[in-house]
N, C-alpha and C positions, 0 to 999 in steps of 0.2 A: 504494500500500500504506500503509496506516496507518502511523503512526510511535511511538506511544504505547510505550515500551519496559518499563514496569508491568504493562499489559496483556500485552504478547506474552509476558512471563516468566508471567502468569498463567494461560496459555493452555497454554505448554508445560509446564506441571508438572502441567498438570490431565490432558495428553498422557501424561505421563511415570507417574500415575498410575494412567491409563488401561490402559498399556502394562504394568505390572503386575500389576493386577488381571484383565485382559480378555484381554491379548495385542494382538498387530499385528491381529487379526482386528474386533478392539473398537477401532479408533483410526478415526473419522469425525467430523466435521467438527459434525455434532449434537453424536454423547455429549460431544467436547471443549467445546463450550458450554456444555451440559449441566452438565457437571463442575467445569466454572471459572464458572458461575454467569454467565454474559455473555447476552446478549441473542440470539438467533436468528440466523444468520449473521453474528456476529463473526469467527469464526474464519478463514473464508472468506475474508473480507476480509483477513485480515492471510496468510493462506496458501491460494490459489488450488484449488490440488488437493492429493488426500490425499498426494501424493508430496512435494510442499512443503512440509505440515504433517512427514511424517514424515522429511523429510531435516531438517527445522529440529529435529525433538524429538530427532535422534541428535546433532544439534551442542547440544544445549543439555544431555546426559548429558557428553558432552565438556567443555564450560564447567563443569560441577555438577565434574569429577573435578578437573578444573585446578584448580579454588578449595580444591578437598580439600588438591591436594598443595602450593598458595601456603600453605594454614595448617599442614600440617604442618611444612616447611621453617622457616617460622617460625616455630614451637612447641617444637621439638626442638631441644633442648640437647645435649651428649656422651652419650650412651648405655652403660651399663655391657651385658656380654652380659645377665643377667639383666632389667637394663630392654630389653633390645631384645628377649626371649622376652616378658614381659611384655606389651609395645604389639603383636606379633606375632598373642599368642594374641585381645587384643582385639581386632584387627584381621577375623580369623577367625572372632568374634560379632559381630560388628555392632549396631548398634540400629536401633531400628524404621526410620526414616527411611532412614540409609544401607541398612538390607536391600531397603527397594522401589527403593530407585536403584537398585542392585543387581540385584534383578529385574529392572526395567527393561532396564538393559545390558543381560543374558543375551535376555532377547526381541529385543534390536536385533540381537546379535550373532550370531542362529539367523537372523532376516530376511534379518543381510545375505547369507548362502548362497544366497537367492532375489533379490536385488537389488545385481547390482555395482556400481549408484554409492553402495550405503550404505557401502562396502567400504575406502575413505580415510577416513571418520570413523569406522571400528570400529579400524584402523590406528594413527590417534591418539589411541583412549582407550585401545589397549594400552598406546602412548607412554607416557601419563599412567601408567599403574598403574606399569611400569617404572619412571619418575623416580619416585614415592613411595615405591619397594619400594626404590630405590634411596638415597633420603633418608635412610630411614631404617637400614639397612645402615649407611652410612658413617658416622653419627651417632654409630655406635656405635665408629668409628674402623676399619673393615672396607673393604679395597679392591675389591670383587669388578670381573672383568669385564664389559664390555652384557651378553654371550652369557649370563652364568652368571645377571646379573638377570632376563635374561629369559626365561630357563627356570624360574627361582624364581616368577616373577609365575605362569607358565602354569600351575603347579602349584598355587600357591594360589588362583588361578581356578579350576581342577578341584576341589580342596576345598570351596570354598563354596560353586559351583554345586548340587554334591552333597549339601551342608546345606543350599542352599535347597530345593532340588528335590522328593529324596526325602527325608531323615533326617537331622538332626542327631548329631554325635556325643553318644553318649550324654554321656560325662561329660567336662567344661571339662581334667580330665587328659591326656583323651584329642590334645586339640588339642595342649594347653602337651606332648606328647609326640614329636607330629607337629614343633610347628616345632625341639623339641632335634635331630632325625634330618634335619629340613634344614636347619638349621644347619651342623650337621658335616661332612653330605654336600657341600654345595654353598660352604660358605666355608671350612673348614677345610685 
């Protein structure tokens, strides 16, 4: 297998891409050349079959969420409650970038219902979301429970799925509304 680790990251983001735009249905070993601009069977080379490619591109949405919640950790200073509604509600707009990674997840995480070895790396980018939902909580000087972050996480995973999906909430009130009612519900 190739070792070039420029390349392979280039590969899997043009997957990750891919995966966004197209779906699981769209993820072969062409388009991802295609996409990442490499040469006619690169991809191949560095991931044998589409199951390799696609179990590498669910670990490299994992590596993408990890580096999230390394920057967040060290970003975040004490957190007043207002800054923690605040980074909450932007958290729940996302920008461009973070929404196709985003996308992306949600496509891995419907796959993996049809594929249970994708099923430990859908596992650990809940992980991930938990520690950063969790970061950020406590930053704020808040002690919740695992249980209770991670009911929070699952909730605002159903939130955003929902804005990516079907419809945005209309108006940015409407979020900064949502996280005060979970707020209260879930740490108060």
């Amino acid at each position: 297998m190739p070792t070039n680790p420029e390349r392979r990251t280039q590969i899997l983001d043009a997957a990750i891409d891919i995966l966004c735009d197209d779906g699981v249905g769209g993820l072969t070993h062409r388009q991802v050349d295609s996409r990442a601009g490499v040469p006619a069977g690169t991809t191949s080379n560095y991931f044998r079959t589409r199951q390799a490619l696609l179990e590498a591109t669910a670990a490299r949405t994992v590596d993408l969420h990890w580096q999230r919640v390394e920057a967040l950790q060290s970003a975040i200073g004490p957190l007043s409650r207002d800054g923690l509604k605040a980074l909450m509600v932007r958290m729940l707009e996302p920008d461009e970038q973070f929404r196709r990674w985003t996308l992306a997840r949600f496509e891995l995480f419907m796959e993996s219902t049809r594929r249970e070895e994708l099923r430990p790396l859908m596992a650990e980018l809940q992980a991930a979301a938990v520690k950063s939902a969790t970061l950020i909580i406590e930053a704020a000087g808040l002690t919740p429970t695992p249980e209770r972050m991670d009911e929070l996480s699952r909730m605002l995973n159903g939130f955003v799925f929902i804005n990516l999906t079907i419809a945005p909430v209309p108006r940015a009130q409407d979020a900064a509304g949502l996280v005060d009612r979970l707020l209260s519900a879930f740490l108060d």
